[in-house]
GUTI-132208 format. One line per field, with one value per residue (C-alpha): residue in one letter; x, y, z. Coordinates in pm, whole numbers, plus 50000, padded with zeros to 5 digits. Each point is the difference from the previous one (the first is absolute). Layout:
residuo (A	...) $
c1 (X	...) $
c2 (Y	...) $
c3 (Z	...) $
END
This chain:
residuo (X	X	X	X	X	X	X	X	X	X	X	X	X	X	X	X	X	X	X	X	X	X	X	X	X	X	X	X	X	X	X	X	X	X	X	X	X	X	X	X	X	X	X	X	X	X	X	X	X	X	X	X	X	X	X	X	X	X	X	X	X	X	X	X	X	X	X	X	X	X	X	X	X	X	X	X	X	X	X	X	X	X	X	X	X	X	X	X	X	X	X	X	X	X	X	X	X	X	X	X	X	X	X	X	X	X	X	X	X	X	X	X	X	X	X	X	X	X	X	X	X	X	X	X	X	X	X	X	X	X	X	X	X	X	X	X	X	X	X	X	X	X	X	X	X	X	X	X	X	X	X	X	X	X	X	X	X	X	X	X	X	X	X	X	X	X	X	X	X	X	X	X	X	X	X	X	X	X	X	X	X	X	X	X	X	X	X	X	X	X	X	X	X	X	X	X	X	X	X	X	X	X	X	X	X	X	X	X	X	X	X	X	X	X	X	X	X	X	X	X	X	X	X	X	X	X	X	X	X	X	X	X	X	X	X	X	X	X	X	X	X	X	X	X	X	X	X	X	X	X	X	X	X	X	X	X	X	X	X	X	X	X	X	X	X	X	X	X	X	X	X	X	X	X	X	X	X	X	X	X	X	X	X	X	X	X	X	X	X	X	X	X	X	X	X	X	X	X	X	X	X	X	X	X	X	X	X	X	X	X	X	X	X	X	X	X	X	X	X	X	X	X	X	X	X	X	X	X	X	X	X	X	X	X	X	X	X	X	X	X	X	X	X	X	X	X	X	X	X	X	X	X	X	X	X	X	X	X	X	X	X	X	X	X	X	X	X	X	X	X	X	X	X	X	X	X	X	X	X	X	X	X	X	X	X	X	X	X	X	X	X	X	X	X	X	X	X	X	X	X	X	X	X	X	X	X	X	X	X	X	X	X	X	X	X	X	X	X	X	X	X	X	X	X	X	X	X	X	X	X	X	X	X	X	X	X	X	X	X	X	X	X	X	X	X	X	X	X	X	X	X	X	X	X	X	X	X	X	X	X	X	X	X	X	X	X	X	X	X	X	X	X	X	X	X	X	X	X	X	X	X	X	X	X	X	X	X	X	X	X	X	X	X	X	X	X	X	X	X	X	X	X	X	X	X	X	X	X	X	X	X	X	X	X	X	X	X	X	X	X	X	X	X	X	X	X	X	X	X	X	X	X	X	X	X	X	X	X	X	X	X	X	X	X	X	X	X	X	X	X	X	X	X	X	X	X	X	X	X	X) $
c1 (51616	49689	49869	49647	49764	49707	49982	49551	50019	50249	49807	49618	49951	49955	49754	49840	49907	49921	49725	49912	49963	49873	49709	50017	50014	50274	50194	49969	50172	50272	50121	50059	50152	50208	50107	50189	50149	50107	50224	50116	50068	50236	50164	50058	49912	50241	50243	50015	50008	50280	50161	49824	50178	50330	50102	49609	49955	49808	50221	49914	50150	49967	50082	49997	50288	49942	50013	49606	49858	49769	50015	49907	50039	50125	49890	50121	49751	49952	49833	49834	49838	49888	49831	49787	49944	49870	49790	49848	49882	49776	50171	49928	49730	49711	49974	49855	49861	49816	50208	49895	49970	49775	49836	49992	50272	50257	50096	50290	50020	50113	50216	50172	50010	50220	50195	50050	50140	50192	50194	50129	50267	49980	49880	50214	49754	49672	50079	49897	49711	49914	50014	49809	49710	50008	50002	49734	49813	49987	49954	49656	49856	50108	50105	49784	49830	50251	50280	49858	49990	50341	50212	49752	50064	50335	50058	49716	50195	50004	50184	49708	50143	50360	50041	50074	50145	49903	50162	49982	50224	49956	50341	50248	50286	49890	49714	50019	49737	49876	49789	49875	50362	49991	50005	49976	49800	49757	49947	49629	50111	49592	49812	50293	50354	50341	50205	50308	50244	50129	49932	50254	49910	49826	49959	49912	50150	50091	49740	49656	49811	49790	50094	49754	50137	49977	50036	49893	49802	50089	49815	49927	49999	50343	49981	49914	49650	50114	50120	49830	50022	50118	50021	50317	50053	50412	49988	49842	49816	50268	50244	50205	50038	49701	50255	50084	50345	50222	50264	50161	49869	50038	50244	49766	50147	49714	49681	50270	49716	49792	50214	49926	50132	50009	49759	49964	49710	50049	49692	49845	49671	49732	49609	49826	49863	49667	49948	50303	49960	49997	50331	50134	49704	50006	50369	49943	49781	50194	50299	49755	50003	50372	50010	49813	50214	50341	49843	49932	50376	50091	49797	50118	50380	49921	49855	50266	50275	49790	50007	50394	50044	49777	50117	50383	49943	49884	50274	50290	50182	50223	50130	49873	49613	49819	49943	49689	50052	50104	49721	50182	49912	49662	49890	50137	49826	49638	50024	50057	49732	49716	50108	50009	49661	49842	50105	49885	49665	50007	50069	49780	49747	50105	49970	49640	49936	50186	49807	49664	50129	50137	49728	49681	49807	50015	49818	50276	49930	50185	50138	50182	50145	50152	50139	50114	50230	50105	50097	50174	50191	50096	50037	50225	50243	50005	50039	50287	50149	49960	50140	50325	49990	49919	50259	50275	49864	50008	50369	50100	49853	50216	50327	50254	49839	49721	50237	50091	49835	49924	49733	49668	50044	50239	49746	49701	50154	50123	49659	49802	50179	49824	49635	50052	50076	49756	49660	50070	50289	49873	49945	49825	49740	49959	49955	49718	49847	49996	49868	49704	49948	49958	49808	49745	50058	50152	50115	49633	49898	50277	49927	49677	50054	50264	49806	49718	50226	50106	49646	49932	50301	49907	50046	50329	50174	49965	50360	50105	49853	50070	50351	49765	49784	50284	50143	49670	49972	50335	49926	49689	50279	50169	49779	49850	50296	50119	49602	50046	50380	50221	50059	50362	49930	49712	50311	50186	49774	49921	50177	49913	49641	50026	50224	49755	49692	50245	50059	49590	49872	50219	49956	49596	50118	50167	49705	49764	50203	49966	49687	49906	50223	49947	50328	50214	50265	49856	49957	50327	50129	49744	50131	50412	49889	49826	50252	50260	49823	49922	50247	50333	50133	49963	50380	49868	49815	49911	49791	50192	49697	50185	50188	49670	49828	50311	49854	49663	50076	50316	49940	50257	49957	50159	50172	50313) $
c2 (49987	50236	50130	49938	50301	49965	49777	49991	49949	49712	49818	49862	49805	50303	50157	49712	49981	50374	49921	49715	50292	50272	50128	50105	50393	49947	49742	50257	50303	49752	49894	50270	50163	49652	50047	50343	49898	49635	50244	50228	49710	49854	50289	50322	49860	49720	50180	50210	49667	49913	50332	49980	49691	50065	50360	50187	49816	50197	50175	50146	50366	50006	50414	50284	50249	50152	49677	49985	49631	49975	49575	50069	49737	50089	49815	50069	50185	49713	49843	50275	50009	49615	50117	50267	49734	49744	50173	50244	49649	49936	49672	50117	50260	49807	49711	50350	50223	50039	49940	50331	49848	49717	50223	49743	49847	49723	49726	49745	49797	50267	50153	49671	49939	50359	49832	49704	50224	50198	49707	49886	50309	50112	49770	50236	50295	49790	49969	50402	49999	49652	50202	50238	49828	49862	50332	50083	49692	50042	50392	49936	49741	50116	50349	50258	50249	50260	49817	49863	50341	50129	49675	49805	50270	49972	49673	49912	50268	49929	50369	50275	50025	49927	49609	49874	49673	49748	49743	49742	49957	49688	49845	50074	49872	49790	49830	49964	49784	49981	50353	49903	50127	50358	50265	50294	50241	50263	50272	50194	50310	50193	49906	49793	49797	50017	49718	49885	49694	49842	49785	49816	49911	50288	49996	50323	50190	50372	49997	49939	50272	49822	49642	49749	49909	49708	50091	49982	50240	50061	49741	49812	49565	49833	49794	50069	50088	50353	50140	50317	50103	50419	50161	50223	50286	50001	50376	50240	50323	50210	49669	49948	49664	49829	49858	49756	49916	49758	49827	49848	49793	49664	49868	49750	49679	50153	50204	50296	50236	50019	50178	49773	50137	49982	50267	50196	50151	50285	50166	49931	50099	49734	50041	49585	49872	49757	49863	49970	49625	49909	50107	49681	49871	50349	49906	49598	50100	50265	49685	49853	50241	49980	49638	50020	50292	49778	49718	50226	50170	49579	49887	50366	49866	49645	50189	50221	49696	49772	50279	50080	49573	49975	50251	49899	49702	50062	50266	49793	49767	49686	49714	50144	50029	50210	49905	49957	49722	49760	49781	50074	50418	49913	49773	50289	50302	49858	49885	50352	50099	49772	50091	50337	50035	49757	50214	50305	49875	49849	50334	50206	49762	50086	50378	49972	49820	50256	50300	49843	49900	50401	50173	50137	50027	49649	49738	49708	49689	49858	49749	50199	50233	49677	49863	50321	50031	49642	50047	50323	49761	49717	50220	50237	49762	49776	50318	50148	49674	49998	50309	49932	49644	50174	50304	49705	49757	50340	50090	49614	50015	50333	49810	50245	50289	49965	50055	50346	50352	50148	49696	50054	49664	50024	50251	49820	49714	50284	50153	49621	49918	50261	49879	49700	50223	50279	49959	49687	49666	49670	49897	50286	49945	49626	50100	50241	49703	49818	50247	50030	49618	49997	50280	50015	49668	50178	49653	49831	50316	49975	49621	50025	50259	49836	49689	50212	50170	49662	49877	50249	49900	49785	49628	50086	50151	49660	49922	50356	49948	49619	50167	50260	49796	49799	50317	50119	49614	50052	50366	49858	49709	50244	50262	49683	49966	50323	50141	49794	50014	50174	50376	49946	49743	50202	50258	49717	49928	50361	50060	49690	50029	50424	49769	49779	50245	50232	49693	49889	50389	50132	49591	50097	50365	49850	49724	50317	50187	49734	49934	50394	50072	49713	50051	49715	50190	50046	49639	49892	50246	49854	49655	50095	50165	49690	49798	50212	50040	49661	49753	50174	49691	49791	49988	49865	50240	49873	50207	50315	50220	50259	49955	49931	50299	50255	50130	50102	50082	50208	50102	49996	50299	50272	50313	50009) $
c3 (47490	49976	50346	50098	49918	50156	50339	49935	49588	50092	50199	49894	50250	50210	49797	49995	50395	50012	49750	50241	50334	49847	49757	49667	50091	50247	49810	49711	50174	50181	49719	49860	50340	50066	49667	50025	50363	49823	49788	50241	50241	49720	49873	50231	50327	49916	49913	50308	50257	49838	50077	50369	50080	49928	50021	50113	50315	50275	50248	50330	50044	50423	50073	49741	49951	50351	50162	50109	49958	49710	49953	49622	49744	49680	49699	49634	49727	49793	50305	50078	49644	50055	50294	49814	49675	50277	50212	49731	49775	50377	50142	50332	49960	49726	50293	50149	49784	49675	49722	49787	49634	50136	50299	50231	50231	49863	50213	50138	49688	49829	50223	50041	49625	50023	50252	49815	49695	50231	50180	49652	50042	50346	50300	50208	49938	50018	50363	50054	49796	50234	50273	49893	49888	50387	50119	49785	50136	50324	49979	49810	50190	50371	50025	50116	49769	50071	49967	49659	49901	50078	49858	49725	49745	50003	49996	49728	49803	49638	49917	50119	50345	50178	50021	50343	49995	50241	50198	50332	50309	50166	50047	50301	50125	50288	49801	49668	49904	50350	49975	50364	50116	49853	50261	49831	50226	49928	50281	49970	49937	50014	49742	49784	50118	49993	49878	50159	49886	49706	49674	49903	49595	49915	49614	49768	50292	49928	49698	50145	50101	50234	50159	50223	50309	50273	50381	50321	50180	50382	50211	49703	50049	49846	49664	49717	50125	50190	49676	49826	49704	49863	49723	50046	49773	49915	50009	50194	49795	49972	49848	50304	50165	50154	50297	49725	49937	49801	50162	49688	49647	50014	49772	49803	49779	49741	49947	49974	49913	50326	50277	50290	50354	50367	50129	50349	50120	50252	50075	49679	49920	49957	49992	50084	49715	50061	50343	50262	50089	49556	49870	49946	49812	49784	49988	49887	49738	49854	49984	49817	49740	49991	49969	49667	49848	50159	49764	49712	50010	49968	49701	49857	50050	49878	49721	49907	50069	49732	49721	50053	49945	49752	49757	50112	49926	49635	49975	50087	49844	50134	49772	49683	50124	50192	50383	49937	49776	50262	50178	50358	49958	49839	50286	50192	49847	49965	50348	50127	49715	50195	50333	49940	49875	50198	50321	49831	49955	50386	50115	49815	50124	50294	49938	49858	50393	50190	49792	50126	50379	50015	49868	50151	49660	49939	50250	50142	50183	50257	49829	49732	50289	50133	49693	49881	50317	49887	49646	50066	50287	49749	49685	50092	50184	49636	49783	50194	49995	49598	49975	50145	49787	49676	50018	50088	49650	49823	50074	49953	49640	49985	50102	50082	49838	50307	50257	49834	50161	49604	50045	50156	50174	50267	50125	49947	50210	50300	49972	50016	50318	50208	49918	50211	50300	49962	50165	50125	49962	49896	50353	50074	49720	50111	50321	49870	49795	50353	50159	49730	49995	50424	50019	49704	49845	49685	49883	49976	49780	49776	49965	49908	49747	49841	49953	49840	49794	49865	49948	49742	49777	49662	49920	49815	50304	50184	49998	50059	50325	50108	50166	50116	50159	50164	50126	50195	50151	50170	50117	50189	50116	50152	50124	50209	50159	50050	50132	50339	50033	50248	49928	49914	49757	49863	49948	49835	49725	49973	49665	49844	50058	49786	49714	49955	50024	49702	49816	49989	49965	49712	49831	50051	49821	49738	49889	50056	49744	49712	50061	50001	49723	49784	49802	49936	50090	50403	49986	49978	50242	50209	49891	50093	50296	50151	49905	50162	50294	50087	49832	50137	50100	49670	49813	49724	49761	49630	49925	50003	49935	50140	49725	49751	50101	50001	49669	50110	50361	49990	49649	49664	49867	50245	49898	50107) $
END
């Protein structure tokens, strides 16, 4: 069976949306860029997870010969190399800078469309370059000039100065979730602080050159709200410690690539970034930003697991035919094929939002800040979710051959299980959604903006959206009930309300892409996406379109 080449060549439908977010001059040189990284992403890059995973994982070397501490993380050279391929092709530093060919800065889409590519062979190693867009983030918008000066550089690096990675501590032992409990302190110490505690899941440890920290400043309130946030350098001028040191790496079920650790701060360094009483909003919105790349690593696995099916499935034969000759694997296959690129488009949508909400070039109302917060809340809870579900169809379709380490799969399926935990569990994004519907009535906008959205579809999509329709009737059925209830059953219904809100937005997405489109090839994945969405629990199916459209969907002619 042939490997995949190119990760952006193989897939049109991505080209496609970038045409949709960005003008001709920027589309022009993106492709073009997107192009070469497709191909590295799919051949070299690869080729060196693979070797990452199993035999190059990241080690932590805790004293040198002479038995001094140095809490260094060793990582292999082929990793190493992925760093400088990454970072020099600006996933972190356009969102920043001017992009030199175009002289004029890129932006999030693209960046995430890099993501997106990159996922497809390492999700493990998007989870530094998240972090460092973050850091980047909250460096630009609330760090002081002089601070700006000393880290922005290096972070933004795309090759014509040392890169510092970035990355954010938030989580220790006693809170977890609950960021309220941290009690990391930092001491004035003149002009700057000195840190002193712990982080318990501190990812891209060892390899970041400057990390954004949570704690609490003596004589600050509790909660959440007494947190500040620092920019801590890991190393002091002349490369010793910064009173930064590694307890141990956490021995992870995947993600094998990022060396995540328990971390000490004794004495560290750390100059306030922004105001004192803000560093959990600075913090929030920086999780944000996460959120989005935690959703982009998913569709990039969902991706990846499709392909690996798809072209198994023409490769392989059982009973005299190919696997893809049986109506069971077809109805499979262009199932995954709608899904797949119906959240794609959903979350690019929601990248084209979150590049507006995030920037101060481009005007944002209220509204969109609101919903933003929303769809990041109920799209990346459904695309982790897919993830896992795609990676497990994928090594089904496989059969035993799935199960087996020289596949890509097993790992896809180790590597999907984290993006439900990062930045937030599935009851910690209802909970958000809650907390957006109490506070600014995030529900009522959505509503209404669904609704229009449905307005402007033709005649012919009228019984696309009948189940639509139904859909939205009992999402205001329940929202009624759940607006006046007691807290904990607010809580209760929590989950169901973000399923339905997925189900309705990326159903919206899908009608949108037809209609946009106009292929007769988006309308039927429109068509099998509806009717998978909304008529789950009808047994009897005679239509079998999955089955009708396999051709034109998932495609016949594949090289294998």
């Amino acid at each position: 069976m042939k490997r995949i080449e190119n990760f952006y060549t193989e897939d049109p439908h991505l080209k496609e949306i970038l045409r949709c977010y960005l003008d001709k001059d920027f589309f022009d040189w993106a492709d073009r860029s997107l192009n070469e990284f497709g191909k590295l992403c799919a051949g070299e890059i690869d080729e060196r997870a693979v070797h990452t995973d199993r035999e190059g994982q990241p080690k932590l070397i805790k004293y040198n010969r002479l038995g001094e501490e140095i809490s260094e993380v060793w990582v292999n050279e082929g990793y190493k190399k992925t760093v400088e391929q990454t970072y020099n092709k600006g996933i972190v530093g356009y969102i920043h800078k001017n992009i030199p060919e175009l002289g004029r800065k890129g932006n999030y889409v693209y960046s995430y469309a890099q993501g997106y590519l990159l996922s497809q062979t390492e999700p493990g190693f998007y989870c530094p370059v998240t972090l460092s867009m973050a850091t980047a983030l909250l460096l630009e918008k609330y760090a002081s000039h002089e601070l700006k000066e000393r880290f922005l550089p290096h972070v933004l690096s795309t090759g014509e100065v040392e890169l510092y990675e970035g990355a954010t501590f938030l989580t220790e032992r006693q809170g977890g979730s609950d960021v309220g409990a941290n009690d990391t302190k930092a001491i004035p110490n003149g002009t700057n602080y000195r840190l002193w505690g712990e982080k318990y899941f501190a990812s891209n440890a060892g390899m970041c050159g400057v990390t954004m920290v949570l704690a609490r400043i003596e004589g600050s309130g509790s909660g959440s709200k007494g947190l500040s946030l620092f920019a801590v350098p890991w190393r002091n001028d002349d490369a010793s410690l910064n009173g930064i040191h590694i307890r141990r790496l956490k021995d992870k079920l995947g993600v094998r690539a990022v060396p995540s650790a328990e971390v000490e701060f004794k004495g560290a360094e750390a100059y306030l970034v922004g105001e004192p009483d803000r560093g959990i909003y600075y913090m929030m919105e920086a999780l944000n930003l996460s959120r989005v790349c935690n959703a982009i690593a998913s569709i990039g696995i969902m991706r990846r697991a499709y392909l690996e099916t798809r072209n198994y499935a023409f490769y392989r034969e059982a009973f005299g035919h190919p696997l893809s000759h049986y109506p069971m694997i077809k109805e499979t296959l262009t199932r995954l094929a709608a899904k797949q690129e119906v959240e794609t488009s959903a979350v690019f949508h929601l990248v084209d939002l979150f590049n507006r909400v995030v920037s101060d070039d481009i005007p944002s109302t209220e509204e969109e800040s609101v919903l933003n917060r929303l769809l990041i809340a109920i799209l990346k809870k459904e695309s982790a979710e897919q993830a896992i579900h795609f990676s497990h169809e994928a090594i089904e379709i496989h059969g035993g051959n799935g199960y087996i380490e020289d596949f890509v799969l097993p790992r896809l399926l180790r590597d999907a299980q984290v993006l439900t935990v990062w930045e937030g569990t599935a009851n910690i994004l209802a909970i958000e959604v809650l907390r957006l519907m109490n506070k600014y009535r995030a529900h009522e906008y959505f509503l209404a903006e669904m609704k229009e959205e449905l307005s402007l579809m033709p005649e012919e999509f009228t019984s696309f959206t009948v189940p639509l329709t139904k859909g939205i009737a009992k999402l205001e059925q329940l929202l009624k009930v759940v607006e006046t209830a007691h807290h904990d059953t607010q809580t209760y219904h929590a989950k169901r309300i973000a399923e339905l809100m997925v189900r309705i937005f990326e159903s919206v997405i899908a009608l949108k892409d037809a209609h946009t489109f106009g292929t007769e090839r988006k309308r039927m994945i429109a068509e099998v996406f509806i009717e998978q969405t909304w008529k789950q629990t009808e047994w009897m199916d005679e239509e079998m379109k999955s089955v009708q459209y396999f051709d034109e969907i998932v495609g016949v002619k594949v090289k294998v």
